[in-house]
C-alpha positions as CSV (number, residue, x, y, z in Angstrom):
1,X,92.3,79.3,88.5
2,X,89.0,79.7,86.7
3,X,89.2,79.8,83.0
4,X,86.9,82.1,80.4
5,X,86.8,79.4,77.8
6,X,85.3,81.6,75.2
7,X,87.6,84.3,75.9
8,X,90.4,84.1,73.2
9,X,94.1,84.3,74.4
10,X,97.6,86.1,72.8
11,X,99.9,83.4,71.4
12,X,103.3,84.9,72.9
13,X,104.8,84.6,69.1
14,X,102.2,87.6,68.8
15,X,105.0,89.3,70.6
16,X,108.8,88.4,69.3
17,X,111.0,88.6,72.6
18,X,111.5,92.0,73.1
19,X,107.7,93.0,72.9
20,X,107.2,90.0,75.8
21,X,109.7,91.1,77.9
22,X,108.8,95.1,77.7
23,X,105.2,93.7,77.9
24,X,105.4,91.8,81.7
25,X,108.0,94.5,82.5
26,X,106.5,98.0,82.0
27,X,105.1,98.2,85.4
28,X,108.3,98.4,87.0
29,X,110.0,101.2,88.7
30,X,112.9,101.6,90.6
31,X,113.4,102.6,93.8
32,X,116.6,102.4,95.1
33,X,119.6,104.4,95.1
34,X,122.0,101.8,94.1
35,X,120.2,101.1,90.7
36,X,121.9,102.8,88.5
37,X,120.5,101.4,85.1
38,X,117.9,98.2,85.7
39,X,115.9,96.8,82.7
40,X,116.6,98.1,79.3
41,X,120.0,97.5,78.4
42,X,122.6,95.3,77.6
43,X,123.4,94.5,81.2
44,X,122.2,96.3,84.7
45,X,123.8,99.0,86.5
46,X,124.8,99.0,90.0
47,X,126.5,100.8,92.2
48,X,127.3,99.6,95.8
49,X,129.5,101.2,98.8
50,X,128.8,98.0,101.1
51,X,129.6,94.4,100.6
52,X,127.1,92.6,97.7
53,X,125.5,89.4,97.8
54,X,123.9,87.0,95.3
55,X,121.4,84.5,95.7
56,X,120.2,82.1,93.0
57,X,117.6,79.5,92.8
58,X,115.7,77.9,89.7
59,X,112.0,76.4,90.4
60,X,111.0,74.0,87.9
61,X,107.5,72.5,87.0
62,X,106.4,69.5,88.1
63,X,109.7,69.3,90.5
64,X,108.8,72.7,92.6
65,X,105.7,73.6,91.9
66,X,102.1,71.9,90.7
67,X,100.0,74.5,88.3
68,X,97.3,72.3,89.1
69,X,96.7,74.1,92.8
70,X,99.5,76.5,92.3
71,X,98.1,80.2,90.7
72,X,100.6,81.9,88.7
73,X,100.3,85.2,90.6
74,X,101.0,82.6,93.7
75,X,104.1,81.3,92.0
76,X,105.4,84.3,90.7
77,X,105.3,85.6,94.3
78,X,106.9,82.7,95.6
79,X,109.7,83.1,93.4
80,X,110.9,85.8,94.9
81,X,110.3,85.2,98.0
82,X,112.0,81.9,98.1
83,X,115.2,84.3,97.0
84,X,114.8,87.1,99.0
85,X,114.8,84.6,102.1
86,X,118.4,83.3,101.4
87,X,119.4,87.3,101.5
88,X,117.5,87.6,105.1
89,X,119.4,84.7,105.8
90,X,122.7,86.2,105.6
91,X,121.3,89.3,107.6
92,X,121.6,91.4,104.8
93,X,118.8,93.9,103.0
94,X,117.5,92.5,99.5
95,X,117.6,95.3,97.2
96,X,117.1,94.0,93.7
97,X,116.4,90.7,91.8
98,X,116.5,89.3,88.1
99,X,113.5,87.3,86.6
100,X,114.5,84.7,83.7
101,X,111.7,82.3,82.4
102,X,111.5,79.7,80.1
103,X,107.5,78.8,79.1
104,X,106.3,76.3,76.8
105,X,103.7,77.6,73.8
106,X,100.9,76.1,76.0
107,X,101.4,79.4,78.1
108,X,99.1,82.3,76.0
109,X,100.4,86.3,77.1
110,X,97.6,86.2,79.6
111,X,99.1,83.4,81.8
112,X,102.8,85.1,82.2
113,X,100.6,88.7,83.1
114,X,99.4,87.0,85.8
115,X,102.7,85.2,87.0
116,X,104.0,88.9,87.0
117,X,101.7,90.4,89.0
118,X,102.7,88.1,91.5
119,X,106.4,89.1,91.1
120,X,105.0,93.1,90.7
121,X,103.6,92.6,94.4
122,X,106.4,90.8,96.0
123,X,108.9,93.5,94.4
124,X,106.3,96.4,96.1
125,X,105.9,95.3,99.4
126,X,109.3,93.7,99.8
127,X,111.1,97.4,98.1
128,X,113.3,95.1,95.6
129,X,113.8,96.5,92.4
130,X,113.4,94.2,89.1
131,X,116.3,94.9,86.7
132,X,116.4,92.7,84.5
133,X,116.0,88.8,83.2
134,X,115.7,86.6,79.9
135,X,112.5,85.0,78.5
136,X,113.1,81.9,76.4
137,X,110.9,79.2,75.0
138,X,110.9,75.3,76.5
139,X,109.3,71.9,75.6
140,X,109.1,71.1,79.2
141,X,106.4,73.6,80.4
142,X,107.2,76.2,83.1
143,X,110.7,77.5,84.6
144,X,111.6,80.6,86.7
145,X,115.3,81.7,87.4
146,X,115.6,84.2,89.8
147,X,118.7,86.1,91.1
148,X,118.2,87.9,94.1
149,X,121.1,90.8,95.0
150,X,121.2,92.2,98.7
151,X,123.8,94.5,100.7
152,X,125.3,94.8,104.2
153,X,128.0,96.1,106.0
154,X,130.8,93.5,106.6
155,X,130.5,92.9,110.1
156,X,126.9,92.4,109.7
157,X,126.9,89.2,107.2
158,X,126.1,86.2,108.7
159,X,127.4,83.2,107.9
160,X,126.8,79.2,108.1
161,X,130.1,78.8,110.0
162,X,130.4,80.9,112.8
163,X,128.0,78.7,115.7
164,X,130.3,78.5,118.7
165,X,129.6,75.7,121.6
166,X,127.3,76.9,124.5
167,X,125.6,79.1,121.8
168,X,121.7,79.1,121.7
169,X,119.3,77.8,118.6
170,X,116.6,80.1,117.5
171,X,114.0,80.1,114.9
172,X,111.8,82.3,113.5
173,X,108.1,81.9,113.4
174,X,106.6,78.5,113.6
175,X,108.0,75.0,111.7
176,X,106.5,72.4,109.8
177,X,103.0,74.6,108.1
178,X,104.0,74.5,104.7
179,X,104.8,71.1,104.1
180,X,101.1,70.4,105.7
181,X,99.5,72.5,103.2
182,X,101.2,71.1,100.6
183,X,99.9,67.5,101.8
184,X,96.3,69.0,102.2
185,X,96.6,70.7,98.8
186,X,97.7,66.9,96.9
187,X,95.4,65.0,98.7
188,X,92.6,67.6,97.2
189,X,94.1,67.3,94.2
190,X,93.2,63.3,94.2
191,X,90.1,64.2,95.2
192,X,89.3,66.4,92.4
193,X,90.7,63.7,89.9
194,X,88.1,61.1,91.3
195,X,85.2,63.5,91.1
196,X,85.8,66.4,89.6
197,X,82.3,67.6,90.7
198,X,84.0,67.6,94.1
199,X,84.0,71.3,95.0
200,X,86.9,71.5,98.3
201,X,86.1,72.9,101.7
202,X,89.7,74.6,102.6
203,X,88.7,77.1,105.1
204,X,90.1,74.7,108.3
205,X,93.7,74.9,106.7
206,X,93.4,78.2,105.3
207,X,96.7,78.5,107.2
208,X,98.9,75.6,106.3
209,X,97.6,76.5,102.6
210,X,99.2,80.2,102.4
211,X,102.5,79.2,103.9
212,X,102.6,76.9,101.1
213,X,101.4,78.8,97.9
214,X,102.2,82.0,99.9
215,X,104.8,82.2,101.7
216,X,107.0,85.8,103.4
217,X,110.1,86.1,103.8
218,X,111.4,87.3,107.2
219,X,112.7,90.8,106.3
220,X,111.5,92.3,109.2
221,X,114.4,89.4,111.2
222,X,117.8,91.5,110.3
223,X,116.4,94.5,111.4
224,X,114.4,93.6,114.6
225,X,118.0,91.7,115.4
226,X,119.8,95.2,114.7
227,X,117.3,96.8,117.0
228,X,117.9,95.0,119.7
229,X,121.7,94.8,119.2
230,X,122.3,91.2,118.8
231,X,124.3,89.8,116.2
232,X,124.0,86.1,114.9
233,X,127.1,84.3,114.9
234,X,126.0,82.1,112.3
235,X,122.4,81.8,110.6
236,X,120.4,79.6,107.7
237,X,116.9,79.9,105.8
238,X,114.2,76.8,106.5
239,X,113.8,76.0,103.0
240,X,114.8,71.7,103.4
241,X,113.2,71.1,107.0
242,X,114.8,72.2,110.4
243,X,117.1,68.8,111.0
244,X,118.6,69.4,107.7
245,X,118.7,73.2,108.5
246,X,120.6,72.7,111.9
247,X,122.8,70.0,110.1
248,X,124.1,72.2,107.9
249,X,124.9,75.0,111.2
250,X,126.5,72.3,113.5
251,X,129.3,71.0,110.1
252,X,130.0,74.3,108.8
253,X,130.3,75.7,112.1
254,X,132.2,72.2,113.2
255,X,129.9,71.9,116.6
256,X,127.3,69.8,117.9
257,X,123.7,70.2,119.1
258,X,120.9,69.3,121.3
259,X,117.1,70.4,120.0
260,X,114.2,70.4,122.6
261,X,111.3,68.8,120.5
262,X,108.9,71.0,123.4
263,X,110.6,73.7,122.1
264,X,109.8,73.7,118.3
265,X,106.9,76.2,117.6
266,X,103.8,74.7,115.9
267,X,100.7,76.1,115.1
268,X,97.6,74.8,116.6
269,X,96.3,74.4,112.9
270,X,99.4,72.3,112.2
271,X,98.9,70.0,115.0
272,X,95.1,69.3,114.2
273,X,96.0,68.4,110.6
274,X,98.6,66.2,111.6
275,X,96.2,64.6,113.6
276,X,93.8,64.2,110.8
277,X,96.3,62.3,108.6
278,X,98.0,60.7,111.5
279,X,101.2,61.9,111.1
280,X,103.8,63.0,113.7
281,X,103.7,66.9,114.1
282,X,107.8,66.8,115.0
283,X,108.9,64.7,112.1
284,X,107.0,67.2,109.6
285,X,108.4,70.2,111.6
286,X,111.7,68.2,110.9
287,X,111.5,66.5,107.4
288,X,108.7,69.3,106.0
289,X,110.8,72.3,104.4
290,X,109.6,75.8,102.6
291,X,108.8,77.2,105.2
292,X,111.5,80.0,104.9
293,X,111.5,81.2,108.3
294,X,115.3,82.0,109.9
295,X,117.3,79.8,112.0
296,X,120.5,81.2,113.9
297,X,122.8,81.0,116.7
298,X,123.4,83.8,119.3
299,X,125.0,83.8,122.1
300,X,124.3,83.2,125.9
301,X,125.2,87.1,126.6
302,X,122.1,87.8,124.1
303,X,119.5,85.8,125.5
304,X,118.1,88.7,128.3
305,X,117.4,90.8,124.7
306,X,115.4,88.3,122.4
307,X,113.8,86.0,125.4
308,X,110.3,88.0,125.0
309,X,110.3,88.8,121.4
310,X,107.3,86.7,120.4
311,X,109.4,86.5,116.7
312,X,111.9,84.1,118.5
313,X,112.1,81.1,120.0
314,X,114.8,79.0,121.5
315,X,114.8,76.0,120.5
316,X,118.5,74.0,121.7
317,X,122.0,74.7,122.4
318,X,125.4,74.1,120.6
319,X,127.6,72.0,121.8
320,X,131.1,70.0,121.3
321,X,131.3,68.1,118.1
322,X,132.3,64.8,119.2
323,X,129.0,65.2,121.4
324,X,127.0,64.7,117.8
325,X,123.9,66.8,117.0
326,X,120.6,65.5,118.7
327,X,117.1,65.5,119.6
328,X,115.9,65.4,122.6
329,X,112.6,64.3,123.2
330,X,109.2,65.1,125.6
331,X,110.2,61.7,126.9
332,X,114.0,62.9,128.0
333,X,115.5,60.7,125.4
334,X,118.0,61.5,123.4
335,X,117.8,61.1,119.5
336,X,120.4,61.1,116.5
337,X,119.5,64.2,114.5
338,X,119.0,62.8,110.8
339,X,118.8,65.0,107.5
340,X,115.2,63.6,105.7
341,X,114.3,66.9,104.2
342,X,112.9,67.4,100.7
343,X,115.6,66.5,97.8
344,X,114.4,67.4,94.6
345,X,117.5,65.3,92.8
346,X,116.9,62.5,95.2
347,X,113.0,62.7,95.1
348,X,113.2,62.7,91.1
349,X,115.6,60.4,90.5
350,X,114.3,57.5,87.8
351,X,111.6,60.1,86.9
């Protein structure tokens, strides 16, 4: 983000709380049926004839996100997305979120407009209404709380649990982009800090970069699995990398599972950068994480209706617990599944 140094910015005090949160908010308009009373009150009002659900998640500075190559409209964006995905991932419709922040006094007015417009576009082209949130201050820079609130009917939630043996794996999109970007975008960063002359060429990982600082939530996945009549017996957002992802199916569910590493979707991009930094392209599409596409189980009967959707892939097969949960290689062999994706308490630990 390029700075007008000359052009003076509004200390939030300027504002008192109130005047802040009115401020970033003003642009806001509801659209859906079930909002009875969003921001403005005490509390919001809804009002729901199917079942609810709630999603939270709390991104923190320098843990989930680098200002240094992150934009604010970027992050405010991502935000919601990153909640909005765990809705999707229930096969539910998001319908509504809450935005809480705590900024440092580093932040003038004009840095939390822009993080807002970010939020102001994800809410518009995802149809979520805004209804409320909190703004407080912090002496440890930049945090965003965001509750996301979704509907369904109650045969149509999907849960973590339900994967039965013989089922089929599928996933969304393609695996492993976001954690590249995010490798292209620190490595840059480096750069920068040895010469900060050093103007980067980005346009060869233009890609990787926007599922990073970018990324979409897979609305469009419920419906396109209503639409063709299949219903997930159990499903999960890629948020900590896909091993950890199908982990988390096969316990819950109390199964096993084989994954076909010439299965995984990758981009082409992704495999060229991994060449570049000489890194395995199926351990990132493993270990990488964020990149909030949808992983579920179906079963066999479903296959003849998904098998040439170019949405879905599968990817493996469910199988007997005691079998354990496994990768099977281009090679034919046979690998123990391990959980290596991103930890934030792990990663910070001693910090």
């Amino acid at each position: 983000m390029i700075e007008d140094k000359n052009q003076p910015k509004t200390s939030l005090g300027n504002l008192g709380e109130f005047g802040l949160i009115e401020h970033l908010t003003k642009n806001f308009d509801i659209k859906h049926s079930t909002t009875v009373k969003g921001i403005g009150d005490d509390a919001a009002v809804l009002d729901f004839n199917k079942k609810v659900l709630i999603s939270t998640d709390l991104l923190v500075e320098g843990i989930h996100f680098d200002l240094s190559y992150m934009p604010l409209k970027h992050l405010g964006y991502k935000a919601i997305m990153v909640n909005l995905s765990d809705i999707y991932a229930m096969n539910a419709t998001a319908s509504q979120v809450t935005v809480s922040i705590a900024v440092s006094n580093r932040f003038p007015l004009e840095a939390l407009e822009e993080l807002y417009e970010g939020i102001y576009l994800a809410a518009k082209i995802y149809n979520i209404d805004v209804i409320g949130g909190d703004t407080t201050s912090s002496n440890k820079g930049l945090l965003i709380s965001v509750t996301a609130i979704g509907e369904a009917e109650e045969d149509k939630i999907c849960y973590r649990n339900g994967a039965k043996v013989n089922d089929l794996l599928v996933v969304t999109g393609d695996i492993g982009a976001a954690y590249m970007g995010l490798q292209v975008l620190e490595r840059e960063k480096q750069v920068f800090k040895a010469n900060p002359n050093n103007q980067p060429d980005l346009d060869q990982y233009n890609y990787l970069i926007e599922r990073q600082l970018k990324p979409e939530a897979r609305k469009d996945i419920p419906k396109l699995l209503a639409d063709l009549e299949v219903q997930p017996t159990s499903m999960i957002d890629i948020s900590d990398g896909l091993s950890s992802e199908i982990m988390h199916l096969c316990k819950q569910s109390e199964v096993g599972c084989n994954l076909f590493e010439e299965k995984i979707p990758l981009d082409p991009q992704l495999i060229s950068v991994c060449e570049e930094f000489n890194i395995d392209s199926t351990t990132i599409a493993l270990s990488g994480g964020e990149d909030y596409e949808l992983l579920f189980t179906i079963s066999q009967d479903d296959y003849p209706k998904i098998k040439a959707n170019p949405n879905l892939t599968v990817i493996g097969h469910m199988t007997n617990a005691s079998e354990g949960m496994h990768l099977i290689t281009r090679g034919n062999e046979k690998v123990e599944l391990k959980a290596q994706g991103w930890n934030a308490l792990k990663n910070n630990e001693g910090e």
